[in-house]
mmJSON file of the N, C-alpha and C atoms, coordinates in Angstrom:
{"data_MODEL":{"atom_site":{
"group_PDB":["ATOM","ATOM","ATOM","ATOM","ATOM","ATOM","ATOM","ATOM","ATOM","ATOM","ATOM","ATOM","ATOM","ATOM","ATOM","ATOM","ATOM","ATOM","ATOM","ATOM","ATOM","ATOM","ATOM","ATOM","ATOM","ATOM","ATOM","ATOM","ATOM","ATOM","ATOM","ATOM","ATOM","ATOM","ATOM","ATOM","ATOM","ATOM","ATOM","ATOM","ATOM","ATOM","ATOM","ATOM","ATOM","ATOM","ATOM","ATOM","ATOM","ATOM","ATOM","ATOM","ATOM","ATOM","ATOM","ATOM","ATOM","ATOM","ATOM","ATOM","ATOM","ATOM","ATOM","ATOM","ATOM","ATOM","ATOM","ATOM","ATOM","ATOM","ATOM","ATOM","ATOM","ATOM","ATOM","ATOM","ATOM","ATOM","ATOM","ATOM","ATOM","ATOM","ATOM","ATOM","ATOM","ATOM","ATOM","ATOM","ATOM","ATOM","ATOM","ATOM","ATOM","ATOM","ATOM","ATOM","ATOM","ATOM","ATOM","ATOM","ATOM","ATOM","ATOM","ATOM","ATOM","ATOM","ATOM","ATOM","ATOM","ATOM","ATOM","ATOM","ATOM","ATOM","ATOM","ATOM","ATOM","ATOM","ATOM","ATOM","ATOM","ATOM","ATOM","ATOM","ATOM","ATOM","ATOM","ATOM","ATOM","ATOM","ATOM","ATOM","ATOM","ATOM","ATOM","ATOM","ATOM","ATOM","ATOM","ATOM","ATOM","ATOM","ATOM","ATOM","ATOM","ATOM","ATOM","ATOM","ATOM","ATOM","ATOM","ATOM","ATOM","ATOM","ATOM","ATOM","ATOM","ATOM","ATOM","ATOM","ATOM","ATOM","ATOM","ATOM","ATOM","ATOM","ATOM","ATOM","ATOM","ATOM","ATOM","ATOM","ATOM","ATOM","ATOM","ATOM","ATOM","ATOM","ATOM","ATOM","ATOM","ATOM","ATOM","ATOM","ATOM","ATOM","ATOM","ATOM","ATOM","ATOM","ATOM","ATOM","ATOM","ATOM","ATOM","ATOM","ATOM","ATOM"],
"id":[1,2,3,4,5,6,7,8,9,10,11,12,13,14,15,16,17,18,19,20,21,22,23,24,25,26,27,28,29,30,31,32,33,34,35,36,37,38,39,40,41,42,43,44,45,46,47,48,49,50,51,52,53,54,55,56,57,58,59,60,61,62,63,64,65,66,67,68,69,70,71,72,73,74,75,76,77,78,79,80,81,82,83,84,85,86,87,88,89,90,91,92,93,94,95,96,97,98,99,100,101,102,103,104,105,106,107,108,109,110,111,112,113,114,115,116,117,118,119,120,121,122,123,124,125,126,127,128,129,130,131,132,133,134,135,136,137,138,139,140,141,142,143,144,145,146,147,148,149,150,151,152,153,154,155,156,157,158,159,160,161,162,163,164,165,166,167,168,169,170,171,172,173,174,175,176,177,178,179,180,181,182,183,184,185,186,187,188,189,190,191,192,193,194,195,196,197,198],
"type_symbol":["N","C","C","N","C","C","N","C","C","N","C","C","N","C","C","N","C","C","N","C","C","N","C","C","N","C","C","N","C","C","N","C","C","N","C","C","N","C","C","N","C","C","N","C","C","N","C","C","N","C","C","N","C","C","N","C","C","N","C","C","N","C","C","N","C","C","N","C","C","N","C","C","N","C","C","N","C","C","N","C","C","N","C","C","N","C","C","N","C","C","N","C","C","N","C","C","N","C","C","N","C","C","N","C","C","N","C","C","N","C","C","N","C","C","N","C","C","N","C","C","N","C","C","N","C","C","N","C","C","N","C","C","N","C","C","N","C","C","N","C","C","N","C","C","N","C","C","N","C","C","N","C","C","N","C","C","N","C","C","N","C","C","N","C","C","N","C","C","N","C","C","N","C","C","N","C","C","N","C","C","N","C","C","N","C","C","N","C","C","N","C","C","N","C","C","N","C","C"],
"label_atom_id":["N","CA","C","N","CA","C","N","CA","C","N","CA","C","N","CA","C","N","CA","C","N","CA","C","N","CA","C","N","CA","C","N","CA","C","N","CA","C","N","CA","C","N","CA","C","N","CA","C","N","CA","C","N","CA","C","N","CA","C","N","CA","C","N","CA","C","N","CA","C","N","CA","C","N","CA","C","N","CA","C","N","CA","C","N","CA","C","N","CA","C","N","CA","C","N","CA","C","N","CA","C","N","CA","C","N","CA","C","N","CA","C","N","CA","C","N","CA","C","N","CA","C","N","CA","C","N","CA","C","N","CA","C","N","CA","C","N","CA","C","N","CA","C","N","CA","C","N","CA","C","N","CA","C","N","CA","C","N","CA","C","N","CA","C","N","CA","C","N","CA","C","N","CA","C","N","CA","C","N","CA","C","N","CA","C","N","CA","C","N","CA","C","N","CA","C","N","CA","C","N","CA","C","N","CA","C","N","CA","C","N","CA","C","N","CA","C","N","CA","C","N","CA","C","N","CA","C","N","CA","C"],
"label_alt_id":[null,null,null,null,null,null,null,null,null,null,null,null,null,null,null,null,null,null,null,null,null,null,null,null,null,null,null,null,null,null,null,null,null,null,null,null,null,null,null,null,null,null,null,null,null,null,null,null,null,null,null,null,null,null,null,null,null,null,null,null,null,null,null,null,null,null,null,null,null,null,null,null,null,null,null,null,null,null,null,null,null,null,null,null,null,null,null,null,null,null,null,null,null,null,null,null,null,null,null,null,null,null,null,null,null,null,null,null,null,null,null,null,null,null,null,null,null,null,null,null,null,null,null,null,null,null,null,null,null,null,null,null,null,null,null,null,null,null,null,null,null,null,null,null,null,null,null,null,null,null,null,null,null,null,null,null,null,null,null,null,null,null,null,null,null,null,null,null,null,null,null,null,null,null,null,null,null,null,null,null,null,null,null,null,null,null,null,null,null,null,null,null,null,null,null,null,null,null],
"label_comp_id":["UNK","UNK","UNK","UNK","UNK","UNK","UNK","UNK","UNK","UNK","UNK","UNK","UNK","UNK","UNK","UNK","UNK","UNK","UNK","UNK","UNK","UNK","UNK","UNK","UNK","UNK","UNK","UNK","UNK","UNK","UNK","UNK","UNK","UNK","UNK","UNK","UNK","UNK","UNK","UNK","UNK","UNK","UNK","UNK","UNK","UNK","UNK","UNK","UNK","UNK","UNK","UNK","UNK","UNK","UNK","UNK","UNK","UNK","UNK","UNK","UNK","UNK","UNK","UNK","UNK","UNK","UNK","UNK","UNK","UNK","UNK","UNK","UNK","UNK","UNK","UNK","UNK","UNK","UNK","UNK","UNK","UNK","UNK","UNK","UNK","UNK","UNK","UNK","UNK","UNK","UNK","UNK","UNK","UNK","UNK","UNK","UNK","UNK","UNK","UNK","UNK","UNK","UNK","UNK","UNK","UNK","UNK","UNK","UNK","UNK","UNK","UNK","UNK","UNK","UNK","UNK","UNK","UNK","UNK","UNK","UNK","UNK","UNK","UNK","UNK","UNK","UNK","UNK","UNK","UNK","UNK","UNK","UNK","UNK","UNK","UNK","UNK","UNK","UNK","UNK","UNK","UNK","UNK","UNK","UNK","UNK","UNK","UNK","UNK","UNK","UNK","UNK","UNK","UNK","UNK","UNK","UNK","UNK","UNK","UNK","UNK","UNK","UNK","UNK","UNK","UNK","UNK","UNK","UNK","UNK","UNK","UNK","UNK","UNK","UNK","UNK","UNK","UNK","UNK","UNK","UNK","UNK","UNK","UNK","UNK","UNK","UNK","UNK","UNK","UNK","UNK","UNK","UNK","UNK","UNK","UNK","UNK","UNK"],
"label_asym_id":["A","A","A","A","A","A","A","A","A","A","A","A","A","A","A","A","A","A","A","A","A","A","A","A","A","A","A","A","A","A","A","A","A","A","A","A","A","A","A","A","A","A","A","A","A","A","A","A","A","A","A","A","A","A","A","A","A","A","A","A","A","A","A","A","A","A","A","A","A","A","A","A","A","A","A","A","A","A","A","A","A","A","A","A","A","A","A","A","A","A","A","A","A","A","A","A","A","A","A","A","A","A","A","A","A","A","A","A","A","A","A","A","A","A","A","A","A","A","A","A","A","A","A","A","A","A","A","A","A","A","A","A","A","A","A","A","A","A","A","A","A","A","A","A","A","A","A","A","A","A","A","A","A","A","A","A","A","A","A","A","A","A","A","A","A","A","A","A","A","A","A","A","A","A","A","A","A","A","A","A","A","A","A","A","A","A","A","A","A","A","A","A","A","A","A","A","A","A"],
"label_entity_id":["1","1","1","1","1","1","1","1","1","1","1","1","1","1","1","1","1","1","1","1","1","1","1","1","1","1","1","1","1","1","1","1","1","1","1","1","1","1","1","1","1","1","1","1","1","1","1","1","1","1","1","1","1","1","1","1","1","1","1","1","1","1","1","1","1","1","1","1","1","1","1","1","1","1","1","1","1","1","1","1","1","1","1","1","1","1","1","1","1","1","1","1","1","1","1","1","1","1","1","1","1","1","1","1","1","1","1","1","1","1","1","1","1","1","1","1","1","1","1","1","1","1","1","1","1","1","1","1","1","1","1","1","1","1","1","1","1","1","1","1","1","1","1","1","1","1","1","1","1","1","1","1","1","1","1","1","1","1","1","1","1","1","1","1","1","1","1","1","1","1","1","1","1","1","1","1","1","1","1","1","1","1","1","1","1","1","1","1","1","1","1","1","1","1","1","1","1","1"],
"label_seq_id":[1,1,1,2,2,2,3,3,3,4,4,4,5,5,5,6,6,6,7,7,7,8,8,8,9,9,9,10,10,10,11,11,11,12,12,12,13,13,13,14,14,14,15,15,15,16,16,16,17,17,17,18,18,18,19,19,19,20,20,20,21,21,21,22,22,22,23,23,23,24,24,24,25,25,25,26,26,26,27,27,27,28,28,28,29,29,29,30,30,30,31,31,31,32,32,32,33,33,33,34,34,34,35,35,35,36,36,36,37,37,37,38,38,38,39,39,39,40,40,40,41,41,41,42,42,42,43,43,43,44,44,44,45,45,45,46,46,46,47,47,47,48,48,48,49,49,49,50,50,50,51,51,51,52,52,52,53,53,53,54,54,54,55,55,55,56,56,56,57,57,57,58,58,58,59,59,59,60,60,60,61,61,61,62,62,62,63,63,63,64,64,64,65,65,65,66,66,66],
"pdbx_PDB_ins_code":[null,null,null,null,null,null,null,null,null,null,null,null,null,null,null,null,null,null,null,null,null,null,null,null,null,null,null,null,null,null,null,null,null,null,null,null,null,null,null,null,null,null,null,null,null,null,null,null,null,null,null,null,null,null,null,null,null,null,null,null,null,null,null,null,null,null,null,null,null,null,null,null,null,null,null,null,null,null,null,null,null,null,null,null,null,null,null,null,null,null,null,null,null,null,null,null,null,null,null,null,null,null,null,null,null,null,null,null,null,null,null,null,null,null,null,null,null,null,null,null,null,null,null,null,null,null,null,null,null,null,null,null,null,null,null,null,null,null,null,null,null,null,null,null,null,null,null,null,null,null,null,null,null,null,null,null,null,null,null,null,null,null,null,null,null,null,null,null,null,null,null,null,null,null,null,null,null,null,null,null,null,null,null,null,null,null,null,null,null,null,null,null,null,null,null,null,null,null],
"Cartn_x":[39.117,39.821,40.046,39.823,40.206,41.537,42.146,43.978,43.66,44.842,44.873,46.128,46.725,48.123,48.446,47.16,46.882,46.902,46.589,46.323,48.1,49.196,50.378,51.213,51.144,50.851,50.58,49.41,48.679,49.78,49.753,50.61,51.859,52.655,53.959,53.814,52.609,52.766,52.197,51.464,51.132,52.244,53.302,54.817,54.105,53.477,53.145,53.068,53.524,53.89,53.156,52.497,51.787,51.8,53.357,53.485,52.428,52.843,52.06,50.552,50.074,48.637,48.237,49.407,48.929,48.692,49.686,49.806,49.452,48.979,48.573,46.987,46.91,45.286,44.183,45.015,43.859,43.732,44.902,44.356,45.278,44.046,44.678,45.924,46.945,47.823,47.332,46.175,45.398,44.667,44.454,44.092,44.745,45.986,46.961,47.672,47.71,47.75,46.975,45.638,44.525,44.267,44.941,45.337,46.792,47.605,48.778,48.472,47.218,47.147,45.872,45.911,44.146,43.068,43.196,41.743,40.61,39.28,38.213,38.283,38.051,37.464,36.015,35.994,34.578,34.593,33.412,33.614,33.391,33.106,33.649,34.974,35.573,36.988,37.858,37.39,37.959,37.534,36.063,35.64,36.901,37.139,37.902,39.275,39.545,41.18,41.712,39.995,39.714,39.592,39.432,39.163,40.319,41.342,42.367,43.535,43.524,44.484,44.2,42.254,42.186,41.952,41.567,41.688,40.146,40.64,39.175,39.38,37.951,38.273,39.263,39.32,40.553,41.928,41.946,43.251,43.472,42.73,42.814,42.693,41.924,41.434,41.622,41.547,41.507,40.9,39.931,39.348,40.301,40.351,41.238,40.691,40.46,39.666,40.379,40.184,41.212,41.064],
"Cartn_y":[122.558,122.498,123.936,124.455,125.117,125.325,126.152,126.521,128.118,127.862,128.791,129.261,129.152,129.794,131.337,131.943,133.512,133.637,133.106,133.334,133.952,132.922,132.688,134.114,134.501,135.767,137.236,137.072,137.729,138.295,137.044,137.008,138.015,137.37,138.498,139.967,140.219,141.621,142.441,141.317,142.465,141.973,141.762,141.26,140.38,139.301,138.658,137.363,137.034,135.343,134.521,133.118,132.177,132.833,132.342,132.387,133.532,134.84,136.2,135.836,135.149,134.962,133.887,132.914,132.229,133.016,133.174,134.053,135.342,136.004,137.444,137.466,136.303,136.741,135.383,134.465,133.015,132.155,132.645,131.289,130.404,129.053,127.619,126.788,126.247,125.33,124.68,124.249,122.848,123.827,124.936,125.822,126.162,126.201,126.732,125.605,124.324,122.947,123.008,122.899,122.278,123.996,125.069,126.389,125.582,125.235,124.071,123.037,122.583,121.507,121.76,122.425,122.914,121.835,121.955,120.811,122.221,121.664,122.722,123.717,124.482,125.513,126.493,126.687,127.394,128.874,129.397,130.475,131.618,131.313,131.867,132.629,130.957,131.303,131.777,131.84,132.663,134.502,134.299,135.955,136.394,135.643,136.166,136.505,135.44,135.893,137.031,137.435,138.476,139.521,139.679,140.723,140.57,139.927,139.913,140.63,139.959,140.323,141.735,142.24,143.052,143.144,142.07,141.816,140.776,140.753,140.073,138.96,138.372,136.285,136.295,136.745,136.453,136.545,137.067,137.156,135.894,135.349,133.805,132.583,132.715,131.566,131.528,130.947,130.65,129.29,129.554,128.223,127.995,126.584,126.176,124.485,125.129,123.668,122.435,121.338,120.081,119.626],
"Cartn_z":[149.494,150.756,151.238,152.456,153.422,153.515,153.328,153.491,154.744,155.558,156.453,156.007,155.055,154.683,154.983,154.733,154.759,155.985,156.901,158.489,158.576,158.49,158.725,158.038,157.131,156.061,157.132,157.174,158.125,159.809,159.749,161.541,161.034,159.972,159.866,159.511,158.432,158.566,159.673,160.482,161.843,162.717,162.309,163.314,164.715,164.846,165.533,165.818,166.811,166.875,166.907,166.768,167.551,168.975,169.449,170.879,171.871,171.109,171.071,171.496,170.523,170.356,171.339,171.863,173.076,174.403,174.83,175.74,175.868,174.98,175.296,175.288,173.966,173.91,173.628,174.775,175.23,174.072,172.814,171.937,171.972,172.123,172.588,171.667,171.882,171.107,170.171,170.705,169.676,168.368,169.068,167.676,167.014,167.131,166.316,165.599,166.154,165.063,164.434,164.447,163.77,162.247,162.844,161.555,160.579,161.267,160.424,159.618,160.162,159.56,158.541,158.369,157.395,158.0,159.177,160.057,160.399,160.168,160.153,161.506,161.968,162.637,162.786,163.854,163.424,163.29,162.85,162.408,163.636,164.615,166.062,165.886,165.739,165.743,164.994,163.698,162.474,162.908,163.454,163.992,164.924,166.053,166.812,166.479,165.978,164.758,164.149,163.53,162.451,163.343,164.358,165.425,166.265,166.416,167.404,166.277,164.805,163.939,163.217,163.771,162.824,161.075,161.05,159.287,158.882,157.61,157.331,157.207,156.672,156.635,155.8,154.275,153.195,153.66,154.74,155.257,156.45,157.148,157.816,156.643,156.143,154.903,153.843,152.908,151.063,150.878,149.969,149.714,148.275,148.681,147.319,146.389,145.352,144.825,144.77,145.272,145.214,143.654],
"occupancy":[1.0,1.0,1.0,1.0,1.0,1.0,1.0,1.0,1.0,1.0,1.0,1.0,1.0,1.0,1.0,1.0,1.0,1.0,1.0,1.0,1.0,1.0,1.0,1.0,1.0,1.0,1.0,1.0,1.0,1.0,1.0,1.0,1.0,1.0,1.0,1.0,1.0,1.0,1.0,1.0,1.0,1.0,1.0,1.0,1.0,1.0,1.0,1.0,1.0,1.0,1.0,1.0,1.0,1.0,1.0,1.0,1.0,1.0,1.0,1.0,1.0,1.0,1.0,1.0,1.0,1.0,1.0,1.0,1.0,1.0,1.0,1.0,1.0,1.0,1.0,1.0,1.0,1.0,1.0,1.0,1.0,1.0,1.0,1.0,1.0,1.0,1.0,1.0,1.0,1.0,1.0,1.0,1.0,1.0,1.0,1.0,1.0,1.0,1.0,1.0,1.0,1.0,1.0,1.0,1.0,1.0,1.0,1.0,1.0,1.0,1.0,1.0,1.0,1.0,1.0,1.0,1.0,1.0,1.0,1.0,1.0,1.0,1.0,1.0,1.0,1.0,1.0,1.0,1.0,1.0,1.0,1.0,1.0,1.0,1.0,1.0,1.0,1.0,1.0,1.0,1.0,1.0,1.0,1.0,1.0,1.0,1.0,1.0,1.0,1.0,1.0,1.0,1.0,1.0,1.0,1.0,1.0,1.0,1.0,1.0,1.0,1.0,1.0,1.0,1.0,1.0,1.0,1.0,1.0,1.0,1.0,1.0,1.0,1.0,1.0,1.0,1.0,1.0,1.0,1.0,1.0,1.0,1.0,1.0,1.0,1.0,1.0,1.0,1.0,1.0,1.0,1.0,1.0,1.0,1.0,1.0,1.0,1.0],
"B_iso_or_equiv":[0.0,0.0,0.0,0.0,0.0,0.0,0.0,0.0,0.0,0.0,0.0,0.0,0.0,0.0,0.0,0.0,0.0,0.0,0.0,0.0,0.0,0.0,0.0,0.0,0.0,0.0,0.0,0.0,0.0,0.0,0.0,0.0,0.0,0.0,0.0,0.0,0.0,0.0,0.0,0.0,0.0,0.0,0.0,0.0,0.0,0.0,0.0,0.0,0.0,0.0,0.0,0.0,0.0,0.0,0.0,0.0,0.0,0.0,0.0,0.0,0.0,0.0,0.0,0.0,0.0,0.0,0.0,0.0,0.0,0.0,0.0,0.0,0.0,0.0,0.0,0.0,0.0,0.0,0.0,0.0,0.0,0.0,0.0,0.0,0.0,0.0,0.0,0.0,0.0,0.0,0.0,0.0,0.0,0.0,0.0,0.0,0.0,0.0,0.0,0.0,0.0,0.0,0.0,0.0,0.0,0.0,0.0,0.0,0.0,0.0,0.0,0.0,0.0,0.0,0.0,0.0,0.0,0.0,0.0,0.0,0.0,0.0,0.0,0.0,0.0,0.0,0.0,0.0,0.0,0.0,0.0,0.0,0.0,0.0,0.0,0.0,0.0,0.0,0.0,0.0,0.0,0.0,0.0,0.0,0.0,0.0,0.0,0.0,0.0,0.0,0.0,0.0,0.0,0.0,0.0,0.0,0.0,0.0,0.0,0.0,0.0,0.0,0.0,0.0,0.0,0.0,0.0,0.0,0.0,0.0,0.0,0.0,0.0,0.0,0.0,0.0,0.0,0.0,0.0,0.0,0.0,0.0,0.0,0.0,0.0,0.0,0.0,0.0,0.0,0.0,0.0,0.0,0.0,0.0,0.0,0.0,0.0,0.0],
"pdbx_formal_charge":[null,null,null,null,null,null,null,null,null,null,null,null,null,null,null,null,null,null,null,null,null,null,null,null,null,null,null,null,null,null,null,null,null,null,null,null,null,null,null,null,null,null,null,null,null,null,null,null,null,null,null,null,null,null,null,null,null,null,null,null,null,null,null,null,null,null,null,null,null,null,null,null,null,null,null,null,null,null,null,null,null,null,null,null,null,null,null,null,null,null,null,null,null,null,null,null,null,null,null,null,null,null,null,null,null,null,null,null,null,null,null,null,null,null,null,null,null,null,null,null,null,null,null,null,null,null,null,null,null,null,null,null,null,null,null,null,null,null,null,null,null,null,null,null,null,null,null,null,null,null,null,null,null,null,null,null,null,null,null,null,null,null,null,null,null,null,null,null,null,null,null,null,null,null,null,null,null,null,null,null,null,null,null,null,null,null,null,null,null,null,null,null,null,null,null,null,null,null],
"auth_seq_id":[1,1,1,2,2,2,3,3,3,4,4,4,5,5,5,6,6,6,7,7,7,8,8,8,9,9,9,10,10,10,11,11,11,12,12,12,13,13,13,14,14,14,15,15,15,16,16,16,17,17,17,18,18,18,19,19,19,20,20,20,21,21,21,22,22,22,23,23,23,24,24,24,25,25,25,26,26,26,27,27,27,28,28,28,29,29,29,30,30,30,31,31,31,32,32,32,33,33,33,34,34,34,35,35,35,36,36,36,37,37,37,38,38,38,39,39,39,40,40,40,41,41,41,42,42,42,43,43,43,44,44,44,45,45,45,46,46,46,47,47,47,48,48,48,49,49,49,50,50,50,51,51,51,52,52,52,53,53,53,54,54,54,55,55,55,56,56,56,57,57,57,58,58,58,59,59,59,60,60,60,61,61,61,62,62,62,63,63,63,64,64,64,65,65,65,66,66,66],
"auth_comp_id":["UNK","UNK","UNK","UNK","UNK","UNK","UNK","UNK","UNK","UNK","UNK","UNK","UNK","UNK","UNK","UNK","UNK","UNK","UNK","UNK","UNK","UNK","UNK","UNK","UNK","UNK","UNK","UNK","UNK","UNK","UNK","UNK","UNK","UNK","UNK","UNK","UNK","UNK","UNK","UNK","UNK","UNK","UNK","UNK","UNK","UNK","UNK","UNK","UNK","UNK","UNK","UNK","UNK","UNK","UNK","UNK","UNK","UNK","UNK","UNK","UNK","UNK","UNK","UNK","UNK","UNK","UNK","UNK","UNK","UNK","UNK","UNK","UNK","UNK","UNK","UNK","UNK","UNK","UNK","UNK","UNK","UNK","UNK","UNK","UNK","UNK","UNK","UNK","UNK","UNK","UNK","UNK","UNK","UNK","UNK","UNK","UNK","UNK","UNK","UNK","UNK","UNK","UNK","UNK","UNK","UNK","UNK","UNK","UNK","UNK","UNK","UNK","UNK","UNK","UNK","UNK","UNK","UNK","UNK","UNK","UNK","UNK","UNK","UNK","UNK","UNK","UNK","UNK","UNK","UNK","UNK","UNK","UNK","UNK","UNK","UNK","UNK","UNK","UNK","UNK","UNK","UNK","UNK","UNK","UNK","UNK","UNK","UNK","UNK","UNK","UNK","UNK","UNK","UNK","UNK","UNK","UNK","UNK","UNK","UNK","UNK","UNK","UNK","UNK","UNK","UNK","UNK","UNK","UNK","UNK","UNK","UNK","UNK","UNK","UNK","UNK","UNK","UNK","UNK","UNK","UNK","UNK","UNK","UNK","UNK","UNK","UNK","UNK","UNK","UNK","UNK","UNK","UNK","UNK","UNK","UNK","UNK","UNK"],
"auth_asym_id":["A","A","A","A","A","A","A","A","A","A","A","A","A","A","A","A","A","A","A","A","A","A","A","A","A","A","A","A","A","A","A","A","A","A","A","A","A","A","A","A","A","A","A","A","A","A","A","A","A","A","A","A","A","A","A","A","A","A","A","A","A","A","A","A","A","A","A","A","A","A","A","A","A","A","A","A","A","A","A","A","A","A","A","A","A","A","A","A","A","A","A","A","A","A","A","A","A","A","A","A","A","A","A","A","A","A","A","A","A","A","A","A","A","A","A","A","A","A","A","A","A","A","A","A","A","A","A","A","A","A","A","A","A","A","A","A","A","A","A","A","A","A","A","A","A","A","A","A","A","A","A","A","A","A","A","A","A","A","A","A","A","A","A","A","A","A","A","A","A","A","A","A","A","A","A","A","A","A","A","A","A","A","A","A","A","A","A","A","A","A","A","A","A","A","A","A","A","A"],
"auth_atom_id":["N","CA","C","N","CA","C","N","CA","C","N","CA","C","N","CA","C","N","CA","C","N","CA","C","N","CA","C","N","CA","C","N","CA","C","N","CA","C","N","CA","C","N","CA","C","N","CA","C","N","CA","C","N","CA","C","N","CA","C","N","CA","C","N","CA","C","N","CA","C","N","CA","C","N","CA","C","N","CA","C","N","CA","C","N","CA","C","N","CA","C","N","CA","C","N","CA","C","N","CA","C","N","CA","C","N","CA","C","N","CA","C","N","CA","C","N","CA","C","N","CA","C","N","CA","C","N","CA","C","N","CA","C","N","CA","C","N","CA","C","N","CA","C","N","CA","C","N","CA","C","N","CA","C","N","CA","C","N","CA","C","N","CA","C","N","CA","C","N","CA","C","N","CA","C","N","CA","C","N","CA","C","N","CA","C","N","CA","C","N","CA","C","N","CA","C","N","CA","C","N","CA","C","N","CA","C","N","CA","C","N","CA","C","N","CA","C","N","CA","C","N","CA","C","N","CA","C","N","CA","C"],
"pdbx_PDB_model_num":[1,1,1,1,1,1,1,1,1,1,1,1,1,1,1,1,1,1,1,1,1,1,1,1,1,1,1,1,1,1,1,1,1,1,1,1,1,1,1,1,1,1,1,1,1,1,1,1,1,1,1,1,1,1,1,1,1,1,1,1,1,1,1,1,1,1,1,1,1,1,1,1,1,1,1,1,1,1,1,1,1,1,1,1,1,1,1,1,1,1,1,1,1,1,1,1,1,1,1,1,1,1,1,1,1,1,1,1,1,1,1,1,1,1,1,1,1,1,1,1,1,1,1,1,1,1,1,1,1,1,1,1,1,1,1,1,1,1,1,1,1,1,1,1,1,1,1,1,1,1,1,1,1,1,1,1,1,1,1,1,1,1,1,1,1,1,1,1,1,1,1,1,1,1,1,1,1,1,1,1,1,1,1,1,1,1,1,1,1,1,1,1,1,1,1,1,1,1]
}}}
């Protein structure tokens, strides 16, 4: 399974909100459930993350063995 836990991680040490990331820089609500809910994403959108947050995939993702 896919865990976005690190994403959430991520957001606080660059002091940054969801909200932040809606409004400042076009990313959608439903994307930011579907990062809550460990529901898939593409890797677009993990790029852009990684380029909006500055950081690498290990820092949006963790694969975790069920």
């Amino acid at each position: 399974m896919i865990s976005y836990e690190p994403f959430y991680r991520t957001l606080k040490e660059k002091n940054l909100s969801t909200y932040k990331l809606i409004t400042q820089y076009g990313i959608s609500r439903s994307l930011i459930d579907r990062l809550k809910h460990n529901k898939p994403i593409t890797t677009v959108t993990i790029n852009d993350l990684c380029r909006i947050l500055q950081c690498r995939i290990e820092d949006i993702a963790i694969y975790i063995e069920e």
